[in-house]
C-alpha positions in Angstrom: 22.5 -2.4 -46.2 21.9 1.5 -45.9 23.9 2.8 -42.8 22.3 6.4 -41.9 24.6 8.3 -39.3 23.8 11.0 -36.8 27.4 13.1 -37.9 27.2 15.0 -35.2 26.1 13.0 -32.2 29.1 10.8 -33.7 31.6 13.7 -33.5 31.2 14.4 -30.4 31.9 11.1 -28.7 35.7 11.6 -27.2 37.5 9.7 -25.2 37.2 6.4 -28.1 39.1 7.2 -30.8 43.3 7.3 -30.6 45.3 10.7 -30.1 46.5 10.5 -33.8 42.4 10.7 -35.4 40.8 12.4 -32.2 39.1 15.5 -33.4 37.8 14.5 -36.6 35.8 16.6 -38.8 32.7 15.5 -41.4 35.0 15.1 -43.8 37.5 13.3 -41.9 34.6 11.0 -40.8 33.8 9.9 -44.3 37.2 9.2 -44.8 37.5 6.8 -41.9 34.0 5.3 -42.8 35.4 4.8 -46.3 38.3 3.0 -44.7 36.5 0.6 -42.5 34.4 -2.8 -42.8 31.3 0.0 -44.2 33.3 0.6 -46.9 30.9 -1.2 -49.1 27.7 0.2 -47.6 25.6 2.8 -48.4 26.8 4.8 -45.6 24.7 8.5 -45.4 26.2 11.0 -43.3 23.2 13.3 -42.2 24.3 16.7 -40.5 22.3 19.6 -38.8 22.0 22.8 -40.4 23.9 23.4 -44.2 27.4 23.2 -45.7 29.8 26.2 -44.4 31.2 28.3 -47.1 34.1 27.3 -48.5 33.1 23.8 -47.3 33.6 20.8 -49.7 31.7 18.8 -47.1 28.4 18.6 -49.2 30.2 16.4 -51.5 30.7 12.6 -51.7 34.0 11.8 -49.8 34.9 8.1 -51.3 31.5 6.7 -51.8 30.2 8.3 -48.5 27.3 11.0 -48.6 27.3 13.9 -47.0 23.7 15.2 -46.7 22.9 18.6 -44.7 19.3 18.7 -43.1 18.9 22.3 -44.5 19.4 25.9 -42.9 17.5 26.3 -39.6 16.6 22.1 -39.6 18.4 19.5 -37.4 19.7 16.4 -38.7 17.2 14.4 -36.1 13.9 15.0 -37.5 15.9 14.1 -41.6 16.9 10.9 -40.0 13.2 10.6 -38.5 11.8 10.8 -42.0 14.1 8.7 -43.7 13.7 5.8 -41.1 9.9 6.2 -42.1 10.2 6.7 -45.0 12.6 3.5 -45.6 10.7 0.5 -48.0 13.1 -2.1 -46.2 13.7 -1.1 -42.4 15.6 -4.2 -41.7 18.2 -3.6 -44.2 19.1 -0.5 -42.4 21.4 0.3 -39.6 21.2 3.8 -37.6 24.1 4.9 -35.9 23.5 7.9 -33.0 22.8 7.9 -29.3 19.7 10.1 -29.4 16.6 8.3 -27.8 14.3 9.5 -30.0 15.6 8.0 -33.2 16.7 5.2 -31.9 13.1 4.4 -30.7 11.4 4.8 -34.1 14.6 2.9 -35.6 13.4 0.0 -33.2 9.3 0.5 -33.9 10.5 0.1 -37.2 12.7 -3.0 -36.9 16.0 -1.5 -38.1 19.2 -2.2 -36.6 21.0 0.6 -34.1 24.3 1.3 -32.9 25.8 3.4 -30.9 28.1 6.0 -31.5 30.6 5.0 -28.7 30.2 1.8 -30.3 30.5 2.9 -34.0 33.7 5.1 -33.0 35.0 2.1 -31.5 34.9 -0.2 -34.6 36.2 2.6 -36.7 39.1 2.8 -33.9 39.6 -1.2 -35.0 39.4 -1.2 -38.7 41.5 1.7 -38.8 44.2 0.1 -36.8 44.3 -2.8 -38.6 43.3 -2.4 -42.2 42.3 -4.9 -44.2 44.8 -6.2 -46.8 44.1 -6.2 -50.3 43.6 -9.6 -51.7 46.4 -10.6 -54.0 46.1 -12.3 -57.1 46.4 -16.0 -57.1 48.9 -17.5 -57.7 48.9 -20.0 -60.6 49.3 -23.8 -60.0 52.1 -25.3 -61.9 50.8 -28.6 -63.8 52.0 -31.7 -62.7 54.8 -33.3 -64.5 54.6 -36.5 -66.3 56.8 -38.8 -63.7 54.1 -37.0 -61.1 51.0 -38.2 -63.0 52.7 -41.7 -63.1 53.5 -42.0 -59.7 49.9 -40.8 -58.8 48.3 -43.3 -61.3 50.5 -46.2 -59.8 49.5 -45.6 -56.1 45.9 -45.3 -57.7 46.6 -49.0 -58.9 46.1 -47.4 -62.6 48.9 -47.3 -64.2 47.8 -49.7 -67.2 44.7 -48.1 -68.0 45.1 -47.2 -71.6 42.0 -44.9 -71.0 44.2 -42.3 -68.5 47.4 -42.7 -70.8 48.6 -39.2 -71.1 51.0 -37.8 -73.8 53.6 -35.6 -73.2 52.8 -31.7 -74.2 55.2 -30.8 -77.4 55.5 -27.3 -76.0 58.6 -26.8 -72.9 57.4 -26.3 -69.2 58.4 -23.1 -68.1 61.4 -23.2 -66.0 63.6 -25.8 -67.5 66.3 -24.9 -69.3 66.7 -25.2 -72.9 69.8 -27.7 -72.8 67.7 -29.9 -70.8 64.3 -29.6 -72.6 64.0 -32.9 -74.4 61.7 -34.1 -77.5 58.4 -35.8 -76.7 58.0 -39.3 -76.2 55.1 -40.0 -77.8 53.0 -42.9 -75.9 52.0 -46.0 -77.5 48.6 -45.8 -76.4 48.4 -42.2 -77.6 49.8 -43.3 -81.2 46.9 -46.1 -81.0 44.1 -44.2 -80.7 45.3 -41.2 -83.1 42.3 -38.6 -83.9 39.5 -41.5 -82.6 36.6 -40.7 -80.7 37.0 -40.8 -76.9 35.5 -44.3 -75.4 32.2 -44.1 -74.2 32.6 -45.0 -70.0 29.5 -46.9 -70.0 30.8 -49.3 -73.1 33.6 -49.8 -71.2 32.3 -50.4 -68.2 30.4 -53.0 -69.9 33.4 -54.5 -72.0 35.1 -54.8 -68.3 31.9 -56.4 -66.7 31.0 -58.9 -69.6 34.6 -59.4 -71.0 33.1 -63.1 -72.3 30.3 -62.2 -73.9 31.4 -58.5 -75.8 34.2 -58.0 -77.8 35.2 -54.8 -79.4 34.5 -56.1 -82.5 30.9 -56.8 -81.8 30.3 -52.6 -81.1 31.7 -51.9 -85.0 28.7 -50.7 -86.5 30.2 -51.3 -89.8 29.5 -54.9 -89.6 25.8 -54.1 -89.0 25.3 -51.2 -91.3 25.3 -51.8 -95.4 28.0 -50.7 -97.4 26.7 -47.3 -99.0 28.0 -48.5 -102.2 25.2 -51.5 -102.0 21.8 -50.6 -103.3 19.3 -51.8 -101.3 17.8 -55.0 -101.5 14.4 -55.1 -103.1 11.7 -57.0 -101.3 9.3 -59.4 -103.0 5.9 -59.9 -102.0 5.5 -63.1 -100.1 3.9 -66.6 -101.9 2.7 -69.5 -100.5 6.2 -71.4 -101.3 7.6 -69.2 -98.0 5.1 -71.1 -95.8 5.6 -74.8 -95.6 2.1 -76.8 -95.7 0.6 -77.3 -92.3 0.4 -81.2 -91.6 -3.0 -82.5 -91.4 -4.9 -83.4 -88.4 -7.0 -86.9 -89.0 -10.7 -86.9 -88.2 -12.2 -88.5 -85.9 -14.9 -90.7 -87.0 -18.5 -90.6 -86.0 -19.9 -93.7 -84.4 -23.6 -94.2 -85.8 -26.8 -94.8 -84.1 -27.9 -98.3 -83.6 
């Protein structure tokens, strides 16, 4: 969202903002704009007249613009234009107190504020700034005895599937004298470099536990050794096909 400001009609709201940022100038403004919830907007600050000499105020303060109307132009008929001139009006929020804009900001659908209200939420923000967020901070895995426990109230503590074995490397915060050697697990020495189990196989083996055994899925069994050339085939004779018993006829009764 593009938030276009009337600077002066802003600056000359008193009575909002606290004794300590009372008075602010252009460039003060920017700064408080670049310390508040807009600090992430495209936030215009549109100004009567040109820069002063000696005036730094033309210049982006923090990601804020700074944008002059021009010698002898008010800052009115810029925003005017640029309200107008704006390809999405609804993603654009004018901040002044003059009528006149804030009629053609509402012809053409755009939001409007205030600047008693704007002054106000810059009052907030500034009070209270938003803390940085933090880096995470990183979850410590669990610990073997922890998985355990876990998979016993899960009522699956003999699944060889979910049998874990111990990492060779030391968890961080144990001290040496007390790091011990790996265990390795039974289950884990079992399955060695294998392929993982396909979970619909075993759901199967689980369902069926009668009718499929393990060895019934070795496809070794099935397949022909590669060493074994393959068998020729013979055309087929008649000695394949046993004779076809035959049926007795019926005989015909003659005319008398």
């Amino acid at each position: 969202m593009t938030v276009l400001v009337d600077a002066y009609n802003v600056l000359h709201v008193t009575g909002v903002l606290p004794p300590a940022l009372a008075g602010p100038s252009v460039e003060d403004l920017a700064r408080y704009i670049a310390a508040s919830r807009w600090a992430r907007r495209e936030v215009i600050l549109i100004c009567d007249g040109g820069p002063q000499e000696r005036s730094t105020s033309h210049r982006p303060v923090q990601g804020v613009e700074i944008r002059y109307a021009g010698a002898g132009k008010d800052a009115d008929s810029l925003i005017i234009a640029l309200i107008r001139a704006h390809s999405a009006p609804r993603r654009l929020l004018v901040v002044s107190s003059d009528q006149a804009i804030v009629r053609v900001a509402r012809r053409r659908r755009a939001h409007t504020l205030s600047s008693a209200a704007f002054l106000e939420k810059l009052a907030d923000d500034l009070r209270t700034p938003a803390k940085p967020a933090g880096p995470a901070k990183p979850r410590a895995p669990l610990t073997p005895p922890a998985v355990d426990a876990w998979l016993d109230d899960l009522g699956l503590s003999g699944d060889p599937i979910l049998a874990i074995a111990p990492s060779a490397e030391p968890r961080a915060g144990m001290p040496e004298q007390e790091q011990r050697p790996p265990t390795p697990s039974p289950c884990a020495e079992e399955a060695g470099a294998s392929a993982p189990v396909d979970p619909l196989l075993l759901q199967a083996l689980q369902e069926w536990p009668d009718q499929l055994r393990l060895s019934d899925l070795d496809m070794a069994r099935w397949l022909p050794d590669a060493d074994t050339p393959p068998e020729t085939l013979r055309p087929a004779s008649e000695d394949d096909f046993p004779p076809s018993p035959r049926r007795p006829r019926k005989r015909r009764r003659g005319r008398r």
